[in-house]
Structures are given as structure tokens and as C-alpha cells.
N, C-alpha and C positions, 0 to 999 in steps of 0.2 A: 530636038525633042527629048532624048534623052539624059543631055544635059539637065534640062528643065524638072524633068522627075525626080531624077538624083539629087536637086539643089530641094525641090520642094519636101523629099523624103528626109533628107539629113534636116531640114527647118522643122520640120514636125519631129522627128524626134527632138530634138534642143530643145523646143518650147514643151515637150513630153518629160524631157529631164527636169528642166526650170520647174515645173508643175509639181514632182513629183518630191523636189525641194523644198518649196513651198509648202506643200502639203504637211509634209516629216516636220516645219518646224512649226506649223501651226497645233499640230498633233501633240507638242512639247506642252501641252498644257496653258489654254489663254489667258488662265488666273494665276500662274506661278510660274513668270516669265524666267529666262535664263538671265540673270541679270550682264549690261554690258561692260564686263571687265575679262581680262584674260589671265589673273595671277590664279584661277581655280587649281589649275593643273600641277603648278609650283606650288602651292597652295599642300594639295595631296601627297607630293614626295616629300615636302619640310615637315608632313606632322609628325607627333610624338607616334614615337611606334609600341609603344607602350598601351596606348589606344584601342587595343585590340579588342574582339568579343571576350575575348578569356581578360580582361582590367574593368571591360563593364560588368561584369557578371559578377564578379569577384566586390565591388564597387555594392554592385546591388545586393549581392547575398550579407555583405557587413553592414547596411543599411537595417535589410530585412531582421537581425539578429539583433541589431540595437532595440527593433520597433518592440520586438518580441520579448526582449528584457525590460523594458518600459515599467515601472511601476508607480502610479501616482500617490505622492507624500499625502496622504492623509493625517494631517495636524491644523493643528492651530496657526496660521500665519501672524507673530507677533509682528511681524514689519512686515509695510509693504512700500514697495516703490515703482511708482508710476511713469514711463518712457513716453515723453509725447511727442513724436515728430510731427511738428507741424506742417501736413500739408507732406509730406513721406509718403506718394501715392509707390502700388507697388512697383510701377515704373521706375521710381525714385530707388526703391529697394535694390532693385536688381542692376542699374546704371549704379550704383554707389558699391555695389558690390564688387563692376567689373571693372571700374576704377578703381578702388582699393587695390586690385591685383593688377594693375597695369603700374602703380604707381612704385611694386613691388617688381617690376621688373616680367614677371606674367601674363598669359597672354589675355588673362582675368576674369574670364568668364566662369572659372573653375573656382575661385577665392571665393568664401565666405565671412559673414559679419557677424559680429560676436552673437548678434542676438536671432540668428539661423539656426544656431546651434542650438536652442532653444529646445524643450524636449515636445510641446507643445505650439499650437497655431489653431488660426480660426480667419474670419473673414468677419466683418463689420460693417453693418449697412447704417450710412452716415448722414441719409435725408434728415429733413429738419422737418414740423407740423405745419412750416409753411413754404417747404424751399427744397424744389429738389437740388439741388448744390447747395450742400452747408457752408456756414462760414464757422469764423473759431471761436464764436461767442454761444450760437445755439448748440453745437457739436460738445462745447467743453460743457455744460448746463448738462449735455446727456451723459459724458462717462465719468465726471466730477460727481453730482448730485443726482442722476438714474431715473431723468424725467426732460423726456426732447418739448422740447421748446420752438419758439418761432426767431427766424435770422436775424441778426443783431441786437439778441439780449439775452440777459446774464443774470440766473439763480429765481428766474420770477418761470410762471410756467404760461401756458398759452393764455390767460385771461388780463396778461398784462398788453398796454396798448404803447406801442413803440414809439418814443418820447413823450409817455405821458407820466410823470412825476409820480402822480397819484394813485396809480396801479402800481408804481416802483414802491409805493410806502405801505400799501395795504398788504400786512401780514401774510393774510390769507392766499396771497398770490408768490409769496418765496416759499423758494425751495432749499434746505440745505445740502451743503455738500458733503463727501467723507472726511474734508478735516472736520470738522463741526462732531461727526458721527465721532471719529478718532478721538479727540479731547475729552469729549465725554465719559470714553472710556480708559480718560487720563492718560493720553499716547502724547508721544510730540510730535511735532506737525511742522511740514516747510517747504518751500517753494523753491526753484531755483530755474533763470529761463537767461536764456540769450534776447531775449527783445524785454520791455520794458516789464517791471513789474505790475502796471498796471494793464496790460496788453490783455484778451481776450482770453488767451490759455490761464493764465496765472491768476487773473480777475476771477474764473469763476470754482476755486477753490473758496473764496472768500466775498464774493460781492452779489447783490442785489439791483442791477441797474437797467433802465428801460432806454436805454440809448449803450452801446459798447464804446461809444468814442465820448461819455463825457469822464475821460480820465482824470481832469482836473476841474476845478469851477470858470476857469478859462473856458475851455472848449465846452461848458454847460451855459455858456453866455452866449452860444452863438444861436441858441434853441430856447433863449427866453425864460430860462429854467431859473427858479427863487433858488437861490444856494444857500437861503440862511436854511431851509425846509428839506433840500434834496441834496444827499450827500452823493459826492463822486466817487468814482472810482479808488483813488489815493488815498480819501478821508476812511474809506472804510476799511480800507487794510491795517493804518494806522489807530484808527479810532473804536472800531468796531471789533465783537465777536463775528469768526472767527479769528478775524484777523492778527488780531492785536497778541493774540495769543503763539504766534508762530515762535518757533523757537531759529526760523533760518528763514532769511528774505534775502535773495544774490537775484542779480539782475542788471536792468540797465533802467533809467527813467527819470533821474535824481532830480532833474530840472520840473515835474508835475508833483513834487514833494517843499519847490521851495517859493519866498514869496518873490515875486516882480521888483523888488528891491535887493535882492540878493544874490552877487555873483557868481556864478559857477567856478569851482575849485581849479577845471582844467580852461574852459574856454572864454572865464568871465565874461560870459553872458546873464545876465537875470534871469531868474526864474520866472516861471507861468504863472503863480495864485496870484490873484486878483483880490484874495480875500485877508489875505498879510500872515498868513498861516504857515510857521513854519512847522512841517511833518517829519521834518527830522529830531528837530528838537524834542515835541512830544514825544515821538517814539524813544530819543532818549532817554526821557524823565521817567517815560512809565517803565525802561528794564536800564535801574540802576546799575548794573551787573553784567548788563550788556557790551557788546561794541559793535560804532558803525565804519566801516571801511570803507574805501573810494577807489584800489587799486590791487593789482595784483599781488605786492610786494604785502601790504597788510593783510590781505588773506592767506597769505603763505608762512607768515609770522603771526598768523594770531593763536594766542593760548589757549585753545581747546580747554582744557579740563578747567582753565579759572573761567570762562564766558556761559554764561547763562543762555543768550542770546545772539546773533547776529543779523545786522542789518549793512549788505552790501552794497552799493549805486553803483557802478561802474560807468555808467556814461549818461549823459544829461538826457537824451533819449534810447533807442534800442541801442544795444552793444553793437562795436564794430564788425561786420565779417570779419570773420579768423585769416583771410587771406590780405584781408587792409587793416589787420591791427597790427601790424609789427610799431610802432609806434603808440602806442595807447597804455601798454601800461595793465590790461586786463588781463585777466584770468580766464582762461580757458575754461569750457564747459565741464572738461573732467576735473578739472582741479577744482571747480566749485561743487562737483559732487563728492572727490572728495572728503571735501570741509563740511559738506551739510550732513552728511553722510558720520562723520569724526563724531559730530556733536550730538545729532541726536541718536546714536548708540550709548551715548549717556540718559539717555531716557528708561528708566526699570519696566514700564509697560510695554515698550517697543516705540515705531513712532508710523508715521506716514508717510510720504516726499515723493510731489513731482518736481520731476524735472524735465524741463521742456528745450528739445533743438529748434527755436524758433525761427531760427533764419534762414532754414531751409525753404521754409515756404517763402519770404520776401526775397530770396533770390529767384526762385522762380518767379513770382508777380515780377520783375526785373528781368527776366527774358534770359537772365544769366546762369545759362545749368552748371558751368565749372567750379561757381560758387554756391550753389543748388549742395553737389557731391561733394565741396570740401566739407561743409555744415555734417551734413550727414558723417562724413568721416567722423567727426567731431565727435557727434553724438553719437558714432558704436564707441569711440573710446571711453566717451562716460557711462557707459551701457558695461565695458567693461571693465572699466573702474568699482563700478558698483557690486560685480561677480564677487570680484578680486575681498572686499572689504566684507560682505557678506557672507551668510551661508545659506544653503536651499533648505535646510533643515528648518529652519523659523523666518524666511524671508521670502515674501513673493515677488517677484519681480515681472511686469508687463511691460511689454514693451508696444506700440500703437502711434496710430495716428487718427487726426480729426478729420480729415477730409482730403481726397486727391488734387491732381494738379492735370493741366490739357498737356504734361510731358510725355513725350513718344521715343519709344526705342523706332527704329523702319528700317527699310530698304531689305537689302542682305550680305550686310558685311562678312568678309573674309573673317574665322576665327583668328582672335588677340589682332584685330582693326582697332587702332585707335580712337576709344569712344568718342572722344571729344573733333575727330576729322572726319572727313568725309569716305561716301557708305561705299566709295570703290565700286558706284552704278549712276546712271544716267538717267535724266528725264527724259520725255518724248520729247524735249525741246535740245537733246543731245547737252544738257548741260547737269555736272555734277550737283548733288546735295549732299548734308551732312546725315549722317545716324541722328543723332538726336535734334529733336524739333519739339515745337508749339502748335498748338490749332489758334490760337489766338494770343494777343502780344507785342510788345516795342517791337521783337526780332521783325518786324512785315518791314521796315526800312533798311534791313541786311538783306532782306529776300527779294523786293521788287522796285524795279525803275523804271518809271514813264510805263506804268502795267506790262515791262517783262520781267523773270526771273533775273536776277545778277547773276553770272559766273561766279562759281566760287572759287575756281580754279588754284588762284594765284591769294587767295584768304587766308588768313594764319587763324581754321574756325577753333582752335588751342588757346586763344591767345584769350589773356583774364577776362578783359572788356569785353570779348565776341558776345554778341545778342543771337541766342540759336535763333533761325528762323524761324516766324511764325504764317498762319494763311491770314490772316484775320487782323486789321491794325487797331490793336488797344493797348494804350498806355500803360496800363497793368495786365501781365495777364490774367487768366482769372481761375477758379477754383475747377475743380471735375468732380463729377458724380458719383464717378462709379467705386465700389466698395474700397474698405483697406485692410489691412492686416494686423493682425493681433500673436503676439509670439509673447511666450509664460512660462515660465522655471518657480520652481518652489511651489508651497502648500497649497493643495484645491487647482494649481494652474492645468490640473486637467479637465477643468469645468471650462477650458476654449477647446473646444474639438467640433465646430461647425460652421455654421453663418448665423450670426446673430443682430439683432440689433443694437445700436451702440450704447444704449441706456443700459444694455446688462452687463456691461464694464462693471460702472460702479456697486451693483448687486452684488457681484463675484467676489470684489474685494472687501464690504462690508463682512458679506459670509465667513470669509477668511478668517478675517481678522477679528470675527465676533465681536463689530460693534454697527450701530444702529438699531433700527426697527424691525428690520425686516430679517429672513430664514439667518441663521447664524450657527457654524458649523461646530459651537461648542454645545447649545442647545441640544444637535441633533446628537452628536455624543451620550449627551447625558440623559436624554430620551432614553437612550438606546443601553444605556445603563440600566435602567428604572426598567426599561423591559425585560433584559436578561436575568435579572432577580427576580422576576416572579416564578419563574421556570423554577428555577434554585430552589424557592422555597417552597414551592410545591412538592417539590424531590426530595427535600426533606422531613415534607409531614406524611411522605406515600412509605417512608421507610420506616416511622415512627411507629404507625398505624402499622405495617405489618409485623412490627417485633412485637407489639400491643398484639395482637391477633393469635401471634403463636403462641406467646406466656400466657393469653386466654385459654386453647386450646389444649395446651399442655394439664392447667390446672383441671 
């Protein structure tokens, strides 16, 4: 009997201990589980010891003294130039960040991008008047030309009716952009993008179109469209104000420029127009003075100070990722800022120029974030290319994007974890996932088999081709909602200090650079002139009057 007590007492404590274990890790918080890896503790002896409250503080207090010496340039912005990441959600931002610093040996989360440093930021709400996910056709309508529009169309405002020609042609429904604003106030003006020049972003510096995909009379034949009446894409950059007037066109597209009879210089293949139009050609005849290039080596050798113009093509469609061009022969996005950059500094009014990382966003829709972050690397180096050739004293510089992307940082990686492997935690299904992911996406065939997760275990998720995982199976992925970011150096760029909507992009920079219709920061100077003289002259008729007063009263 005693025996039996003794065994029933020591049972009840055990299951009073188990209990009491249980309990303690339940207690560990159910929303912010300990994740299951064991290098935490290794993890704590290897950091930098440097780390300490006396490095943040010191960290923070030389933050705080920058904030505080901050002064915004109040001038005239003769140039401006416009950063568009396409599709740079700030997920993108800050995964491109700690890539940079991984790729430097760091453990990367600590590296920043040229345009961080930026003295200036804001947030950007990117809805469209029909669409809460933009795409890069209504989005560019809003920080291009400063009037949102409806999803897949370009320079017309909501009263145009999407593939209808006839709302494309009535007047009253386009909207101009700020090169348009810029020319007028006799500036140069130029575009420069990694995807095609006719592509969404670059389109609506310069075009009017009620469809975003009819870049050529090709692809306006699939929609019944009369092409001798409804100009495309192509015709209007070539044929058209603003277009025609660019002093810089780099790009990729060359094949929606040539006719269906005519080879391609690299892949001889034919061209698209259907209409026998060759848009190189014209574009040559009308800038005699000009030159068009096809390669890296001619834009690296072209005469600057004798070219009036240039006209770049780089590839028959978008340019290659920078990580599969080693064979092509193309120029880098900073070297074509560079060059646009060279030329219109020869402009005496100043000039305008975007330039666009376009393939940031089509490696994403591609599932491929490794090539997502090289793009983006890309695009800080012509971010800082642009610093380098500039000054904040007469140049603004924004840097932004059109709309996010379903990219996700997750889990809770060990600091300096390899962004691109996996998060060094577990599913409840006891199997590994990566840090970076999709909600939707190609990756759903890296992620699930016969409806279970795949092991990643033994995955190289590093490797160029890997497709980050997504939940969701779509062949593209697709756009995200939620806001972006806006970073600005130089004149007025302290008019981004909030959450704005994406139309007052374009306002900011009109302001600036005092041209368009609207508020303009020389106006308000010279208001403010015309005010300060009335005082003045006041002051000198109160003194006039009292020496008048005296030598009255004297006599």
C-alpha cells in the first residue's frame, strides 16, 4: 500500500512538473513563437561587441544632429530628375539593401542605398480611380502628368473608355506630362529605362493611349483598332509632341520601331509594324545632328558635345537582366545615365529625365527575387551616378516607385542570414522555408507537391533560376497595394515629408522647376518680392513726411 502511494505521489508530481513546462512555454507568448533553430545563443557570443547601448545611442545622438542641421534648399530646381523603380515595393527597399551588404562581405542589414541617404522621404499612396492595385500605366499618368487615372491607360484622364480609340483622340480627355510642362519652358527633356521604350513607365512621359499594350500597330490589330486614325505607342514618341522633341531615348524595344520586313541588327528577326513604317528612320531625318546607337560600345564612344540628340535601342524587346547580359553587348543603367545625363547638361535652361529600373518589377512578376535585387542594385548605382554628376544646389533628384509587389521579408532570421536561404525556422509541418517569399506567383511549383510543402532542405534557394515560393499558383506574379516611398535631395525636395498621393509627385516637380500651370516656386518668390516693397516704400515716405514736419515746424 505504501508502495502504491509513493509511485501515485512521484506520478503526480511528473505530470505537475510536465504541466508546469508546458505552461512556461505557452506563456513564451502564442504570437511570437521562439522560432525552431538553436544557433540563437552562438548567435549572441559572435556579435559585434561594438553593439553596445553606448554605439546605439552615439548612432542615434549623430542621427538626431544631422535632423537638426537639416536645412531645405529653397531655390529654383533648374533640373530635375526623376528615379522610378518599378514595382521597388519597400520590401524591395530594404531586401536590396541587405543584399548590397551581404554581397560586400556584411552581415547587411546595417548597409545603405545611395538614395537612403537622401535628406528627405514621404510615402505614396499608389491606388488608381479604378483599381485598388495599380499598374505602371495609370500610376505613371499620376506622377508623370499629376492626374490618376483608370488601370491600363496612358495620359488620357478617367473619361477615356479602355480600348476605345475615340476617347484616345478627343482632346479633351489627355492630359500632359512634365516633359511637355518642361519644353515649354525650353528645358531638355529624356527618358532612359531598362524595359522597352514604349513600355508603361516611359510611355507616359510622352503618349496618349486608351489601351497600354498597343505599342505598335501590331499589337493594336489584335483589338480591331483603324491604325491609319489611332496612333500607337511607338508612332507617338517618334512622331508626336512631346515626343519627338527628347533630346535622350535609351532603352530596349527596337523591334516596335521597325517594319515586318526588316531584320534585326542582333537576332535577325523582323520587325512588328505591319504598317511598313520605319521609326528609326524618321527619327533620323528629323535630328539630322543626331545619333542612333544599338550597343553598349557606341554609347560609350558617342560625341557628346557634337550630338544634338540620341536615340538608343538596345534590344528588339525589353533589355536583358543585368545578370543574363554578359553577352549582349548593353549598357548598363548607370552608364546610360551617365550619357543622358552628359548631354542634356548641355541644355542652358536645365532639362528633365527619367529614368526607370524597369526590371525590377518583371523579375518579380517572374518569381525571381535574386534578380528582383540585382536590378535594384543597378538602379542605386545610377541613382548614384546621378549624385556624382550633379549638384543639390540647382538639381532635384526623386527617387520613387509606381506601385508595390506580394514580396515578403518573414520568419525570423538570425542577423547577417543569408537573404536569399533559408529563415533558420520551421513550419508546423517540421519543414524549412526561405526568408523571402510571394503571396502569389510561378514560385507555388518550388513550394508544393501533390498539396504538400517540398523540403527545402537540400535546395540551392541562392541559385539564379530559384523561384521564391509563393501561396497562391499564378504565372505572373502580381502587383501589391500597399504604399511606396518617395526619397528627394535637392531644391523644394522638402515638400516629401508625409503621406501623399501619388499625383502630387508631378506638382512638386512642376513647382520646382517653375514650369507648367500650376503653383510655381518662382512666382511665389517674386510675389514675395512685390510684397516686401511695399513695406520699403512706406518707410520711406513715413521718414520723408517727418523731416517735412520738422522744417515746417521749425519755420
Amino acid at each position: 500500500m505504501k508502495l502504491f502511494i509513493s509511485f501515485t505521489l512521484a506520478s503526480s508530481l511528473l505530470l505537475l512538473f510536465l504541466s508546469a513546462a508546458l505552461i512556461g512555454v505557452s506563456n513564451a507568448d502564442e504570437y511570437h513563437r521562439i522560432p525552431h533553430h538553436s544557433s540563437r545563443s552562438n548567435n549572441q557570443r559572435n556579435r559585434a561587441i561594438t553593439e553596445d547601448a553606448a554605439f546605439w545611442k552615439s548612432t542615434a545622438q549623430a542621427l538626431l544632429q544631422a535632423e537638426l542641421n537639416k536645412k531645405p534648399i529653397e531655390a529654383k530646381a533648374k533640373n530635375v530628375i526623376l528615379f522610378l523603380g518599378d514595382g521597388m515595393s519597400i520590401a524591395t527597399v530594404t531586401a536590396a539593401r541587405i543584399y548590397k551588404g551581404q554581397k560586400a562581405g556584411k552581415t547587411g542589414e546595417e548597409e545603405q542605398l545611395t538614395f537612403d541617404k537622401f535628406p528627405y522621404s514621404a510615402l505614396s499612396r499608389t491606388y488608381c480611380t479604378d483599381a485598388q492595385v495599380a499598374d505602371s500605366a495609370c500610376s505613371a499618368t499620376a506622377y508623370l502628368c499629376g492626374v490618376k487615372t483608370d488601370i491600363d491607360t496612358i495620359g488620357l484622364d478617367i473619361n477615356v473608355v479602355y480600348k476605345d480609340c475615340s476617347t484616345q483622340n478627343d482632346a479633351a480627355n489627355r492630359v500632359s506630362s512634365i516633359m511637355t510642362w518642361a519644353q515649354a519652358a525650353n528645358k531638355g527633356t529624356g527618358i532612359v529605362t531598362t524595359t522597352k521604350v514604349t513600355h508603361a513607365t516611359p510611355a507616359g512621359t510622352y503618349a496618349h493611349v486608351a489601351n497600354r499594350d498597343w505599342e505598335d500597330d501590331y499589337a493594336q490589330s489584335f483589338d480591331g483598332v483603324d491604325t491609319t486614325t489611332c496612333d500607337d505607342i511607338a508612332e507617338q514618341l517618334v512622331l508626336n509632341d512631346p515626343g519627338k522633341n527628347f533630346k535622350v531615348i535609351l532603352g530596349g524595344g527596337r523591334s516596335y520601331f521597325m517594319p515586318n520586313t526588316m531584320p534585326d541588327i542582333e537576332t535577325k528577326e523582323n520587325g512588328r509594324r505591319r504598317d511598313g513604317k520605319n521609326l528609326i528612320d524618321e527619327w533620323k531625318k528629323a535630328h539630322p545632328t543626331g545619333k542612333y546607337v544599338t550597343s553598349r560600345d557606341e554609347l560609350l564612344n558617342l560625341a557628346v558635345s557634337g550630338t544634338d540628340a540620341v536615340l538608343g535601342l538596345f534590344s528588339p524587346a525589353h533589355m536583358e537582366y543585368f545578370m543574363e547580359s554578359s553577352t549582349a553587348n548593353n549598357p548598363t543603367l548607370e552608364q546610360m545615365t551617365r550619357t543622358a545625363i552628359q548631354m542634356l547638361q548641355k541644355e542652358t535652361n536645365g532639362y528633365v529625365l527619367l529614368v526607370e529600373g524597369g526590371r525590377i518589377d518583371q523579375a518579380h512578376h517572374d518569381g525571381r527575387a535574386k534578380l528582383a535585387l540585382e536590378e535594384a542594385i543597378q538602379f542605386d548605382l545610377a541613382v548614384a551616378a546621378a549624385l556624382e554628376l550633379t549638384s543639390m544646389d540647382d538639381t532635384l533628384i526623386i527617387v520613387t516607385a509606381d506601385h508595390s509587389h506580394t514580396f515578403t521579408i518573414n520568419g525570423y532570421p538570425d542577423r547577417g542570414n543569408n537573404l536569399l536561404g533559408l529563415s533558420g525556422d520551421m513550419g508546423e509541418d517540421d519543414k524549412p522555408y526561405t526568408t523571402l517569399s510571394y503571396a502569389n506567383g510561378p514560385g507555388y511549383d518550388t513550394t508544393f507537391a501533390n498539396g504538400e510543402r517540398i523540403n527545402l532542405t537540400n535546395v540551392d534557394t541562392t541559385a539564379d533560376s530559384y523561384l521564391q515560393p509563393s501561396a497562391v499558383p499564378i504565372g505572373s506574379e502580381t502587383h501589391g497595394g500597399d504604399d511606396v516611398a518617395i526619397f528627394a535631395i535637392g531644391p523644394q525636395a522638402h515638400l516629401f515629408q508625409g503621406v501623399y498621393e501619388q499625383h502630387y509627385i508631378a506638382h512638386v516637380m512642376a513647382y520646382a522647376a517653375c514650369v507648367g500651370d500650376g503653383l510655381k516656386f518662382c512666382d511665389a518668390t517674386s510675389s514675395s518680392s512685390r510684397h516686401g516693397a511695399v513695406p520699403l516704400i512706406m518707410l520711406v515716405q513715413f521718414v520723408l513726411v517727418w523731416f517735412a514736419g520738422r522744417l515746417l515746424f521749425r519755420s
